[in-house]
GUPA-200813 format. One record per residue (C-alpha): residue in one letter; x, y, z. Coordinates in steps of 0.2 Angstrom, whole numbers. Layout:
# residues N
ATOM; A; X; Y; Z
...
***
This chain:
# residues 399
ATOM; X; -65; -41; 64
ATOM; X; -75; -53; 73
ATOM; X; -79; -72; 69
ATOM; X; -92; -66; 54
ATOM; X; -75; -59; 46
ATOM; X; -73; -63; 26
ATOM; X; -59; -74; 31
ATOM; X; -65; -80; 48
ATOM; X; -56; -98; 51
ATOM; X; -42; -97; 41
ATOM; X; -24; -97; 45
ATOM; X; -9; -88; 33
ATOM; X; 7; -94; 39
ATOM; X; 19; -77; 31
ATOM; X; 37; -81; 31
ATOM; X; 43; -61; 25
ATOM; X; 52; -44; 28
ATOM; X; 49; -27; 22
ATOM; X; 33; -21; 13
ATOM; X; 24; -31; 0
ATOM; X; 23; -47; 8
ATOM; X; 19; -41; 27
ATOM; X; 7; -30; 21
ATOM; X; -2; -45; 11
ATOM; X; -1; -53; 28
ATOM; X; -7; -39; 35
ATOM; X; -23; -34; 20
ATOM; X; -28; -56; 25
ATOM; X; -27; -51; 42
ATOM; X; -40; -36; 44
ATOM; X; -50; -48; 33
ATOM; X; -51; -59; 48
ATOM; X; -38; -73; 46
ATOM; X; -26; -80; 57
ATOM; X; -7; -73; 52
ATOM; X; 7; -82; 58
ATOM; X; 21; -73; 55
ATOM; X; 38; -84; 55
ATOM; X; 53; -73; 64
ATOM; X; 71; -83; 62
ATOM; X; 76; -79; 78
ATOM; X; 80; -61; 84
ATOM; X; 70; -54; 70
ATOM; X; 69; -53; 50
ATOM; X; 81; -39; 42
ATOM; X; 66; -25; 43
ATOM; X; 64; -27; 63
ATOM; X; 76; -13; 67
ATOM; X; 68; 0; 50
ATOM; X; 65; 19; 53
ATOM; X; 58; 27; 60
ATOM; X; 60; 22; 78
ATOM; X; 49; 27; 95
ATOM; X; 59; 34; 109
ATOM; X; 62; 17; 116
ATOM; X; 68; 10; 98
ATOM; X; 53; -2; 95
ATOM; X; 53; 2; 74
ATOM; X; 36; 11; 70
ATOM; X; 37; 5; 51
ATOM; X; 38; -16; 59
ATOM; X; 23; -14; 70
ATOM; X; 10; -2; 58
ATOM; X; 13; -17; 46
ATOM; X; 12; -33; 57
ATOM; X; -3; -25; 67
ATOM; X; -14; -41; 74
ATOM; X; -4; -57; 67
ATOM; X; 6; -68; 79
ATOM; X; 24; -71; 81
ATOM; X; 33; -87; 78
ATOM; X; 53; -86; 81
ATOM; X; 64; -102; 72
ATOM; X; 80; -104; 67
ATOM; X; 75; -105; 49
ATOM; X; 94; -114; 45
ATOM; X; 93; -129; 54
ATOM; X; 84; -142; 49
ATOM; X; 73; -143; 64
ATOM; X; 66; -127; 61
ATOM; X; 64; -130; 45
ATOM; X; 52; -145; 48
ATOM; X; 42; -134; 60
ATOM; X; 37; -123; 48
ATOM; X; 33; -133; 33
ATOM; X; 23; -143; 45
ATOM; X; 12; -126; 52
ATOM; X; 9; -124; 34
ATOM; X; 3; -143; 30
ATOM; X; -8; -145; 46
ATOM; X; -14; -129; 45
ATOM; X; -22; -124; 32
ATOM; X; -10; -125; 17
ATOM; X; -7; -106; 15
ATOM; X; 9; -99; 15
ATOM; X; 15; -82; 9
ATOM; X; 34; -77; 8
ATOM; X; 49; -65; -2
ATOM; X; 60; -76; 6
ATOM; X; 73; -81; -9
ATOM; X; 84; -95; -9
ATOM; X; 75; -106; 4
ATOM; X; 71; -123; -6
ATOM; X; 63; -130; 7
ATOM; X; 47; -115; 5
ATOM; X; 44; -122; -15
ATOM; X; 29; -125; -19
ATOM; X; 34; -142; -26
ATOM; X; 43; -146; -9
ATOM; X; 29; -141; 0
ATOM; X; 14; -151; -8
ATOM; X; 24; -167; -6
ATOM; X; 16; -166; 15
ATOM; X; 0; -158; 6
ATOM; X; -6; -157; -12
ATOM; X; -17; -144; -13
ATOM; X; -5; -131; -4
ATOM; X; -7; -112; -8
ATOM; X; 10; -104; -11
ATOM; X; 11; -86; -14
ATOM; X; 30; -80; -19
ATOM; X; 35; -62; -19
ATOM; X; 50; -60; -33
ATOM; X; 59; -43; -38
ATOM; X; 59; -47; -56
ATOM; X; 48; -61; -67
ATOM; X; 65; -70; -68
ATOM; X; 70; -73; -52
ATOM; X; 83; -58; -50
ATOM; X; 83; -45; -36
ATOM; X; 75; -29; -38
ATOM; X; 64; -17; -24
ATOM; X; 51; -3; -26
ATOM; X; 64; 12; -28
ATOM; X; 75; 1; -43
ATOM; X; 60; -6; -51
ATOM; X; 52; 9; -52
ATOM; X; 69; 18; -62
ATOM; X; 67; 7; -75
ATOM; X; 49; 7; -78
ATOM; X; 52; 27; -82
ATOM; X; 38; 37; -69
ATOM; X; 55; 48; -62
ATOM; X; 60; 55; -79
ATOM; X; 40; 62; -80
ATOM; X; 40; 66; -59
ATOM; X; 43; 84; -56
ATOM; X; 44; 102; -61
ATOM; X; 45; 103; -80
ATOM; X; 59; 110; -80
ATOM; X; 70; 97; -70
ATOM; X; 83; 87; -81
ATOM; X; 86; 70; -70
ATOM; X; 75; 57; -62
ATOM; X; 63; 61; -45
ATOM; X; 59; 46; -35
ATOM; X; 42; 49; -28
ATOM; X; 40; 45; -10
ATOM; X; 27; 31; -10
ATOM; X; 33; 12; -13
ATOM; X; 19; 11; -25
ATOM; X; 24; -6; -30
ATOM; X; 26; -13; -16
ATOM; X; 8; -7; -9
ATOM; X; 1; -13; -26
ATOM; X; 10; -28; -23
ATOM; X; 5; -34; -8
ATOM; X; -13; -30; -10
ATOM; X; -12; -42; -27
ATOM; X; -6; -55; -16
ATOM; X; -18; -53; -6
ATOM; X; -31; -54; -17
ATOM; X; -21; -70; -25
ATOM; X; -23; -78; -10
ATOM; X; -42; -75; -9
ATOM; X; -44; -82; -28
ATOM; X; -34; -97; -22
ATOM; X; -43; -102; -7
ATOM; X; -60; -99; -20
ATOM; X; -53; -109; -32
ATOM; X; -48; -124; -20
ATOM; X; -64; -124; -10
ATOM; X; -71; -129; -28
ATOM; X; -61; -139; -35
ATOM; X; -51; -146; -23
ATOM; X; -34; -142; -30
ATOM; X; -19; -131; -23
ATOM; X; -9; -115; -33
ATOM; X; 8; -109; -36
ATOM; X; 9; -92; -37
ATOM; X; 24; -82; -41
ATOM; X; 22; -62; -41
ATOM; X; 34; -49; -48
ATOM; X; 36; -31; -41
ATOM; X; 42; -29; -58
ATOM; X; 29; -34; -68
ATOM; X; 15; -26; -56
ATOM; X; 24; -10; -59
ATOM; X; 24; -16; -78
ATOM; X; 6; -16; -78
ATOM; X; 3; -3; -70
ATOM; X; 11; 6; -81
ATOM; X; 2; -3; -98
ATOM; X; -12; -1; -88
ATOM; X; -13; 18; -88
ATOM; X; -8; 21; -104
ATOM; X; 12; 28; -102
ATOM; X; 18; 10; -110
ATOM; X; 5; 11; -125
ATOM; X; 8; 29; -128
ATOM; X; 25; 26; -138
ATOM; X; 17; 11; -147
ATOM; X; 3; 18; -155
ATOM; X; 8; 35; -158
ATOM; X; 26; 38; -157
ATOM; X; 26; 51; -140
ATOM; X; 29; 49; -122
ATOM; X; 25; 58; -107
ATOM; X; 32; 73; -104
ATOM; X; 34; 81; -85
ATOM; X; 19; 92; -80
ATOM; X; 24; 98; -62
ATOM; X; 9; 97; -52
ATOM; X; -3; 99; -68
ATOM; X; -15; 83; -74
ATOM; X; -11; 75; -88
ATOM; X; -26; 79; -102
ATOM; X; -36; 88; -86
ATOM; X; -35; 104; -80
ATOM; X; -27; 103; -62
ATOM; X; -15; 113; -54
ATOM; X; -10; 119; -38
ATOM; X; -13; 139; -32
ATOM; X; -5; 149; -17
ATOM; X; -15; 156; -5
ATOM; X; -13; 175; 0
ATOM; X; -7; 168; 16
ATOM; X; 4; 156; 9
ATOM; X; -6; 140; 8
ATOM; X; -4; 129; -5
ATOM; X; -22; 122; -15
ATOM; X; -24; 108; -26
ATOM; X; -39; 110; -38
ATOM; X; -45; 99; -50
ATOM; X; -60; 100; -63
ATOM; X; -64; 85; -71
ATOM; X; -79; 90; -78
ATOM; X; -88; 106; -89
ATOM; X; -97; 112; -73
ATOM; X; -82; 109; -62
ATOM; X; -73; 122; -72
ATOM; X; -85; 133; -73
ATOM; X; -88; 133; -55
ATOM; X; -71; 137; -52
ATOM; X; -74; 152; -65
ATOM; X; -88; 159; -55
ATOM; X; -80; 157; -38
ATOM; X; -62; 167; -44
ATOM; X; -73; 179; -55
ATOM; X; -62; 177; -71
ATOM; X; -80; 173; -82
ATOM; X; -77; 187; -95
ATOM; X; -59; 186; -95
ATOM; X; -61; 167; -99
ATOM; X; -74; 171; -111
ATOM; X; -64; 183; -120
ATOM; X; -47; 170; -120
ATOM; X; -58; 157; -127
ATOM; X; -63; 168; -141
ATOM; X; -45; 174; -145
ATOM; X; -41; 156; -146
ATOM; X; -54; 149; -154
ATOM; X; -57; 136; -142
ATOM; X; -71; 129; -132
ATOM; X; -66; 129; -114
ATOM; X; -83; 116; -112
ATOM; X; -68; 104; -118
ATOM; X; -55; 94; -107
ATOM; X; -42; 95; -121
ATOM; X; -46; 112; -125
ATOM; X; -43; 118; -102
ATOM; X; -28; 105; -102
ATOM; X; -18; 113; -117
ATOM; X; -20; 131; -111
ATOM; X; -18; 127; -92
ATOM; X; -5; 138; -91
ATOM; X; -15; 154; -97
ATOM; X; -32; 149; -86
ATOM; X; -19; 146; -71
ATOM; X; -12; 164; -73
ATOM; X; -31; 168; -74
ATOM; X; -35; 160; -58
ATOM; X; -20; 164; -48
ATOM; X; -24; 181; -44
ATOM; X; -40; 178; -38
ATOM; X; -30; 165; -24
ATOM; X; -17; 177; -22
ATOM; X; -30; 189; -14
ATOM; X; -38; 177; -2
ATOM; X; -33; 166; 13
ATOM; X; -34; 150; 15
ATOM; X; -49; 150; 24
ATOM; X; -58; 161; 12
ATOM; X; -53; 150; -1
ATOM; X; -61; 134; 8
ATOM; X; -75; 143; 12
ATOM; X; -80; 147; -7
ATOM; X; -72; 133; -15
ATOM; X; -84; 120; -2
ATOM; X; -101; 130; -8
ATOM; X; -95; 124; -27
ATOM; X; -92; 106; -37
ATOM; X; -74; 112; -38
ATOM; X; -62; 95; -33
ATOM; X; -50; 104; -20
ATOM; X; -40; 102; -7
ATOM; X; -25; 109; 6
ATOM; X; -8; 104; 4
ATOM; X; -5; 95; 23
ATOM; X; 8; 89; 32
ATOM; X; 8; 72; 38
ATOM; X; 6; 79; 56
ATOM; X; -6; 90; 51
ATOM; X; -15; 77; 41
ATOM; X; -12; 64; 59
ATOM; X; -22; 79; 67
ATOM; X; -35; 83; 56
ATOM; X; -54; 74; 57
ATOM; X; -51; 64; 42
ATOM; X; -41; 52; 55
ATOM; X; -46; 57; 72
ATOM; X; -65; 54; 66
ATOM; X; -65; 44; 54
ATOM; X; -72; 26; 60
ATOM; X; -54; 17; 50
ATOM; X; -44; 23; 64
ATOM; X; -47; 17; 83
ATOM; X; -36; 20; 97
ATOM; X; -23; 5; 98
ATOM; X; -10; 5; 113
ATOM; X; 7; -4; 104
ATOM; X; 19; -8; 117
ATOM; X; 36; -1; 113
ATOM; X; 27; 12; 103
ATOM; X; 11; 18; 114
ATOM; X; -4; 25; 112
ATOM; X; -9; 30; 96
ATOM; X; -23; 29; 81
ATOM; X; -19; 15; 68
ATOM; X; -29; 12; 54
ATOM; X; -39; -4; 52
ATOM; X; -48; -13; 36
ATOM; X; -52; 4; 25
ATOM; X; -66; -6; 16
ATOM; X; -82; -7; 28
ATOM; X; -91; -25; 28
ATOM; X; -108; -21; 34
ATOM; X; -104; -4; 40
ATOM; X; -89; -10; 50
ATOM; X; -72; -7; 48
ATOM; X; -62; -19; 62
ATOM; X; -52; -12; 74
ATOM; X; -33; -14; 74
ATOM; X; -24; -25; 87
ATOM; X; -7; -22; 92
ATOM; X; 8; -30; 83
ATOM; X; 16; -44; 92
ATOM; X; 35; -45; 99
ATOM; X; 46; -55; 89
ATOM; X; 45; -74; 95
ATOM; X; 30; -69; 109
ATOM; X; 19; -82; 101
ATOM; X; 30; -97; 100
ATOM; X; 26; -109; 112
ATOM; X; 7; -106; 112
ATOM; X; 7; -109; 90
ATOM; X; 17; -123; 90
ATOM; X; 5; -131; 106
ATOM; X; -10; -127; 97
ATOM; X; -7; -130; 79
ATOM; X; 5; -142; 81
ATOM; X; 3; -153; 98
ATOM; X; 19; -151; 104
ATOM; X; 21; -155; 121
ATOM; X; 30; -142; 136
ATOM; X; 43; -156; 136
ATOM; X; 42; -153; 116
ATOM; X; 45; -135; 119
ATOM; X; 58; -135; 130
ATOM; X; 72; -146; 121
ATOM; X; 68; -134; 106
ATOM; X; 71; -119; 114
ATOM; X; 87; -128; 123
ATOM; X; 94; -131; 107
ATOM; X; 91; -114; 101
ATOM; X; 77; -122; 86
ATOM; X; 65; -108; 94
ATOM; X; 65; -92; 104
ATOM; X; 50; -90; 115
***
């Protein structure tokens, strides 16, 4: 985004590694700040993650450090140390880390040099201990009620859910705090826990408060919807359809279109139900979807677009991620734009999916590790070339 970005002006220094925490570098970012990301030297522990271009350059490191800047330090000497605490002090007071153990990136370290420093602290767990997306989620209980009914042990879904939901409440921490001190003048502590977002979540939704109140839990559904009927259909030509109907008239579009109204009709009346009813369509979704799935059986896939798109009927093709990178949803849709990443090449990436006055920013490409080490610490900090040079002779920085 251009200078009339939300967060035009302002400058995150992001001292991190894996997801939550680069991509709440990344959400600030695409909102218009200045990133500074801090690299020890040779890179964090995520610079090498799969999947890899041809060249090695790691897809996963650059799609979540498009557009910031790349500061390489030795993060254990004492030097480096200082260089960093004082791009966050003369900058703008913002830093943003999962970094655990280093003492000198507290919060109460840090607002010794400035006061009203934000400090944003990615955690595992609320109290300190260690703990990533695929742990955290085994113990908040979504693998027991992910999967085919039938299935007796845990499936780990493939999103880092946390993490994403993570990152983006960082984000919008960091927003709250920068509010909160341009009117009161005062700085914030923030600690976040992957844990507790998943917690929340969780509580949130329902699946927590379900076996307080009234003594069940949630129970796999396969690819149904919980207290909705949805449910996924093969195509005569072996496409596979996910249909949803949230509403009375979404179900009984998708009556019409399959042509099961008097079948329907007559189930209701055996039952002595009222199909007009999302309890009544999600208890007996298994005897509508045998209704319905004849009438996909017998058409292709592009038959059942065709009729499905002339109805209210929430639907849509199971894709693979190719197919999807192929589809118009991302080669014309105004998110993506054509961003040439060295070591990776020529590709579309997405930018900010929110639109601020019809625009969405345009990605820039992620920076090598340490490539913006000299120019940061000139501008931010004053340093001289002399300054520079006996640094990176004492190996402090990589430029």
């Amino acid at each position: 985004m251009g200078p009339g970005a939300p967060l035009a002006g302002l400058t995150v220094v992001e001292v991190s590694s894996f997801v939550a925490a680069p991509l709440c570098g990344l959400t600030l970012n695409q909102l218009g700040a200045q990133v500074i990301r801090i690299d020890p030297i040779g890179g964090a522990a995520d610079v090498q993650r799969w999947p890899l271009a041809p060249g090695g350059t790691s897809i996963y490191w650059t799609g979540l450090n498009k557009g910031k800047r790349s500061v390489s330090i030795d993060l254990r000497s004492a030097d480096g140390q200082e260089l960093v605490t004082r791009l966050i002090a003369e900058g703008d007071g913002i830093v943003v880390t999962n970094a655990a153990g280093l003492s000198w990136l507290r919060h109460e370290q840090l607002a010794k040099k400035r006061p009203d420093v934000i400090t944003v602290h990615l955690l595992g767990r609320g109290d300190g201990s260690t703990g990533v997306d695929y742990t955290v989620n085994a113990g908040v209980g979504f693998p027991l009620v992910t999967g085919p009914r039938d299935h007796a042990g845990p499936i780990n879904h493939v999103l880092p859910a946390w993490d994403v939901c993570c990152g983006l409440y960082a984000a919008l921490s960091v927003v709250a705090a920068v509010h909160r001190r341009h009117r009161c003048g005062v700085g914030a502590r923030i600690s976040l826990a992957l844990e507790d977002v998943a917690l929340a979540t969780a509580g949130n939704l329902g699946l927590l408060t379900e076996p307080q109140v009234t003594g069940t839990e949630r129970q796999r559904l396969g690819n149904a919807i919980y207290g909705q009927y949805g449910q996924d259909f093969t195509s005569r030509d072996g496409a596979r359809f996910m249909v949803v109907t949230l509403t009375g008239r979404h179900f009984r579009d998708l009556v019409e279109a399959t042509g099961t109204g008097a079948a329907v009709s007559a189930l209701a009346d055996a039952l002595g139900v009222d199909f007009a009813s999302e309890g009544d369509r999600y208890r007996y979704r298994d005897v509508l979807s045998g209704l319905f799935a004849t009438w996909f059986a017998e058409h292709t896939a592009d038959e059942v677009t065709a009729t499905l798109s002339r109805t209210t009927v929430l639907f849509e093709r199971y894709r693979t991620f190719a197919e999807t990178a192929a589809d118009p949803k991302v080669t014309a849709n105004p998110v993506f734009s054509v961003l040439n990443q060295p070591g990776v090449g020529e590709y579309l990436a997405p930018g900010l999916p929110a639109a601020f006055d019809g625009a969405h920013g345009t990605s820039t490409a992620a920076p090598a590790i340490g490539q913006d080490t000299a120019d940061v610490l000139t501008r931010q900090l004053g340093l001289t070339r002399e300054d520079i040079e006996r640094l990176a002779s004492a190996k402090t920085i990589a430029c």
